[in-house]
C-alpha positions in Angstrom: 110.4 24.1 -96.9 113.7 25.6 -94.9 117.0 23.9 -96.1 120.1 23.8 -94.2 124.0 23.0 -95.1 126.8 21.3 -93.9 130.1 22.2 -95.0 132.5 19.0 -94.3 136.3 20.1 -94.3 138.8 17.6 -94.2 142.0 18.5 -91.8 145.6 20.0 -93.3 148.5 18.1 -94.3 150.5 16.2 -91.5 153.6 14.4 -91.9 152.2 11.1 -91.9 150.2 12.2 -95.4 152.8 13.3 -97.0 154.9 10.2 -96.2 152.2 8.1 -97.7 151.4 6.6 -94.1 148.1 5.4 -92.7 147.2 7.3 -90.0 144.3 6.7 -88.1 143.7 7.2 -84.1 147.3 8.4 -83.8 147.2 11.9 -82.8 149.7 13.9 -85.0 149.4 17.2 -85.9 149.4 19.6 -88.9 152.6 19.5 -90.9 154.6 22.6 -91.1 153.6 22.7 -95.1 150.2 21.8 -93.5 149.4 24.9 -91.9 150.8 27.1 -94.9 148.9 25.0 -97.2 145.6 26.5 -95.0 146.7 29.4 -94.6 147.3 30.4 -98.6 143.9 28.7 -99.2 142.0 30.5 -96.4 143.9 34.1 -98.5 143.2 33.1 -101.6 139.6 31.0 -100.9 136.0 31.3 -99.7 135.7 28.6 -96.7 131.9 28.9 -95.6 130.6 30.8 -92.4 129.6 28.6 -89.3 126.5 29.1 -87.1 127.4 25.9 -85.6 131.3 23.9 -85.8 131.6 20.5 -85.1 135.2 18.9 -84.7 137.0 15.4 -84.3 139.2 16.0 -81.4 142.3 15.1 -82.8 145.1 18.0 -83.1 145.1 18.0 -87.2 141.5 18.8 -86.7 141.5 21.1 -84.1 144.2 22.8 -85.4 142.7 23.3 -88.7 139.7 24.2 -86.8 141.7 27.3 -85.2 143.5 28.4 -88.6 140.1 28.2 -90.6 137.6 29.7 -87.6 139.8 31.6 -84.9 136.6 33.0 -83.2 134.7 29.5 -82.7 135.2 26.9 -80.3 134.4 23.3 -81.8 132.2 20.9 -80.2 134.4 18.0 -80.1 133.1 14.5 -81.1 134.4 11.2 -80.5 132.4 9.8 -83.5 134.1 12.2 -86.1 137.4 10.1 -85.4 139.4 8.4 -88.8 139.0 4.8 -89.3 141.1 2.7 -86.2 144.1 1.2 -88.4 145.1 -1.1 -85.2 148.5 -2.4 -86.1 148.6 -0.7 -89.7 148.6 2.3 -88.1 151.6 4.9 -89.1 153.1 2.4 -91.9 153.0 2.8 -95.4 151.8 0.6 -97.8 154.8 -0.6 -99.0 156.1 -1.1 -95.6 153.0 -3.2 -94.6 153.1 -5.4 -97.7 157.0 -6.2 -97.0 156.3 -6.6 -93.8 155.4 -10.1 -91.7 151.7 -9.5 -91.7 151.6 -8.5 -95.7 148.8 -11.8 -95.9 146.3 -9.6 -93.3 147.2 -6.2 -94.6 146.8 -8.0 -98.4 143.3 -9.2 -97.2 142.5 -5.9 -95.2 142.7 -4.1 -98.5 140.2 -6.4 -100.4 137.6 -4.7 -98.2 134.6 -6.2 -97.1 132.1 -5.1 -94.2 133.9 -7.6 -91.6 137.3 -7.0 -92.8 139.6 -5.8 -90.3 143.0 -4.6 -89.8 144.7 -6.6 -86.3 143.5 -4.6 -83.2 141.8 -2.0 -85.0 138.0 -1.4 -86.4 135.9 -3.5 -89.2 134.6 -1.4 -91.9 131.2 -1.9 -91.0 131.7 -0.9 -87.2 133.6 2.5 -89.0 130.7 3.1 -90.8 128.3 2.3 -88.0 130.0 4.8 -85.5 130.5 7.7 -88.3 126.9 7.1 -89.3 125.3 7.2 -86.3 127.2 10.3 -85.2 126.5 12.4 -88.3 122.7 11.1 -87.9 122.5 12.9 -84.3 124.2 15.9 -85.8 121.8 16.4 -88.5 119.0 15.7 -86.6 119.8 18.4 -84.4 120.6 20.8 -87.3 116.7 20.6 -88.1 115.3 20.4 -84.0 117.4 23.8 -83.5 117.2 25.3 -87.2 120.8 25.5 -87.5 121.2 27.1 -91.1 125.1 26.5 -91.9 127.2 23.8 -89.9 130.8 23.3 -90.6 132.0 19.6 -89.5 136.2 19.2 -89.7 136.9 16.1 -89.7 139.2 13.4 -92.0 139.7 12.3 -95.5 137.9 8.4 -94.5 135.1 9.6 -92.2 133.8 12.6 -95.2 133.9 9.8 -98.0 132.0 7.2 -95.7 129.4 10.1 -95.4 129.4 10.8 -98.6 129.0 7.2 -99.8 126.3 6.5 -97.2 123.9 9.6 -97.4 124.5 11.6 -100.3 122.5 12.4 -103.8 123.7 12.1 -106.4 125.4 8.8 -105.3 128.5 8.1 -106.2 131.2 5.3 -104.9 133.4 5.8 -101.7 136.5 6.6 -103.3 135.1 9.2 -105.7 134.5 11.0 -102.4 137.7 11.0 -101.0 138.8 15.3 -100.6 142.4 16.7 -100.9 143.4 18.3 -97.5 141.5 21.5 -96.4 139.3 20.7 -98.4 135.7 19.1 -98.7 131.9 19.2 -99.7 128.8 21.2 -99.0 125.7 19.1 -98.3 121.9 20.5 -98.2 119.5 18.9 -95.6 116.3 18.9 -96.6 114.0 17.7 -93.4 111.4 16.0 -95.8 114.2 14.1 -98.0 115.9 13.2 -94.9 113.2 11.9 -92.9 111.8 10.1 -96.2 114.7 8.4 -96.9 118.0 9.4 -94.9 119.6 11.4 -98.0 121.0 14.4 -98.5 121.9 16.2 -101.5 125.6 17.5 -102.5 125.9 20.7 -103.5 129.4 22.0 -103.5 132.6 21.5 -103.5 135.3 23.9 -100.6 136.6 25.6 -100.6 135.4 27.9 -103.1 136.9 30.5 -105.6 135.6 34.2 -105.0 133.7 34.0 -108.4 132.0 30.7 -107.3 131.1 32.1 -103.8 129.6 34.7 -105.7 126.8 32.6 -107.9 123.4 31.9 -106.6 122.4 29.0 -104.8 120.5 28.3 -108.0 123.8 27.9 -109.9 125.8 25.8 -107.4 124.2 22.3 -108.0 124.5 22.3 -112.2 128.2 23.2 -112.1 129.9 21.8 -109.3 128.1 18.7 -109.3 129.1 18.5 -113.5 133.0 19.7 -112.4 133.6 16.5 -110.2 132.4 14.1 -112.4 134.2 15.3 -115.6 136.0 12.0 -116.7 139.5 13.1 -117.4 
């Protein structure tokens, strides 16, 4: 039966990351060490082709979006949007915890489906809207026989993918990818309409000698790579 990938790419380094900040909806773009960052891996990496590109519309993605693929436009969805930190939004950790809500951000971090930071999104309504937005994009992957789709997106909305759909399964932090960086996922229709899974094949970007190994090869030594215990 005909497979198809999607290669999920988490944005570029903005300011905000490096400062150890949460940012969420706030629209900041790619850091100056950001964009050299992509540019030295795009060099010295193998970033997959793209029938199809799929973006969040925020400028870290869109950005990275141009740097990685300068001849594609993204379709830009609203779904493929980080987690809505509401107040939490551009502090740090230790700012929050210092702070005069540091009881709501302490309870915010003990996660739970209905926990919630003020103004912003639950977990469960994050992973509702990311869900339900990957399930329409996959779904059309196999209507229109897309072969290789490349999704940019952010650090919180690939691991909540990840967590949700994918095979081997593995907890949502294990699945949390450096900047420019990310995971390849193989749809197969039967799997998928059996049972909503997909299987993870890859990590990106890769090295020229592992962009040079079969298909074959990729699942037995990138799957045993991230789950070396260190």
């Amino acid at each position: 039966m005909k497979t198809y990938r999607i290669h999920f790419i988490r944005h570029g380094l903005t300011q905000g990351a490096e400062e150890g900040r949460y940012i969420g909806h706030t629209d900041a773009d790619l850091s100056r060490d950001g964009i050299l960052q992509l540019e030295d891996m795009q060099r010295d990496m193998v970033y997959p082709q793209a029938s199809a590109l799929f973006s969040s519309p925020l400028k870290r993605c869109m950005h990275t979006a141009q740097l990685l693929y300068p001849d594609r436009t993204p379709i830009e969805m609203e779904g493929l949007i980080e987690y809505n930190f509401g107040e939490f939004d551009g502090k740090s950790a230790d700012e929050l915890l210092s702070g005069k809500k540091a009881d709501l951000f302490t309870a915010w971090l003990k996660g739970g489906p209905d926990s919630a930071p003020p103004f912003g999104e639950s977990n469960a309504q994050f992973q509702k809207r990311v869900c339900e937005t990957v399930e329409k994009i996959i779904d059309g992957i196999i209507q229109t026989q897309t072969d290789d789709t490349v999704i940019l997106t952010h650090g919180g909305v690939i691991s909540t993918i990840f967590a949700s759909f994918a095979l081997p399964e593995a907890p949502l932090h294990e699945w949390m990818a450096p900047c420019g960086c990310g995971y390849t996922a193989r749809i197969t229709p039967s799997l998928w309409m059996r049972c909503s899974k997909f299987e993870a094949i890859s990590l990106l970007p890769l090295t020229p000698e592992e962009a040079n190994r079969t298909p074959e090869d990729t699942p037995e030594y990138i799957w045993g790579d991230m789950h070396t215990e260190e």
